[in-house]
C-alpha positions, 0 to 999 in steps of 0.5 A: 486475485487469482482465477481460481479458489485454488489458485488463490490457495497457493499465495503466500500471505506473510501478513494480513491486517484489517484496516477496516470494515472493508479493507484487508491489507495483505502482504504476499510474497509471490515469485520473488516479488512482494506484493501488497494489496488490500482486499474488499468488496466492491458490492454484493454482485461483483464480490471480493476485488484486490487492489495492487498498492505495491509489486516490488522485488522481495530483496529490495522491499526487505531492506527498507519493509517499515520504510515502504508502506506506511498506513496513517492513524485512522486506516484510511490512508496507504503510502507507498515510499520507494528508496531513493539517494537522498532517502524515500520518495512518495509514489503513491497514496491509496484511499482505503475508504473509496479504494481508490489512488489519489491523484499524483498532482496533489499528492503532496497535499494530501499527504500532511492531511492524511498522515498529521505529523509527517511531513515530506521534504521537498515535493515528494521527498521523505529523509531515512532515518 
């Protein structure tokens, strides 16, 4: 988030969805890049927070944009897939509930659990379709 009200006025939001009752996914092109975030609030004291899931080169991220992100079935996961030679790999995957990373060492775990029907070749390895 940005320092002022109407700092965070000037962003622009291409597309915003509720995930839940606490997370709000945004996507916002700024400055060439397109970030992805989810918004939410962390307690009544420390307010509204942001969550950066992806900061990537807007040209680059509208080659592959379903590709990239990947939210599951029930909303309470994110991946995030970057374009690779043999197709995408599994950078990271964010908790929408605990608004929290998974940890990398067992994110090849997580992922058939959290997404059911997917599944990632090799360690961290999704094919293009």
């Amino acid at each position: 988030m940005r320092k002022t009200i109407r700092e965070d006025g000037k962003r622009l939001v291409l597309e915003s969805e509720y995930l839940n009752d606490n997370a709000l996914l945004e996507y916002v092109a700024e400055e060439g890049f397109m970030n992805v975030g989810v918004r939410y609030v962390k307690s009544p004291l420390e307010g509204i927070k942001e969550q950066k899931v992806l900061h990537m080169d807007i040209t680059q991220y509208m080659k592959h944009p379903e590709e990239i992100i990947e939210i599951n079935e029930g909303k309470d996961a994110i991946a995030v897939f970057l374009p690779c030679e043999q197709g995408y790999t599994l950078r990271s995957i964010y908790d929408t509930v605990e608004h929290q990373f998974i940890d990398p060492e067992i994110m090849d775990m997580v992922y058939p659990k959290k997404f059911p029907g997917h599944t990632l070749k090799g360690q961290y390895l999704k094919e293009k379709k």
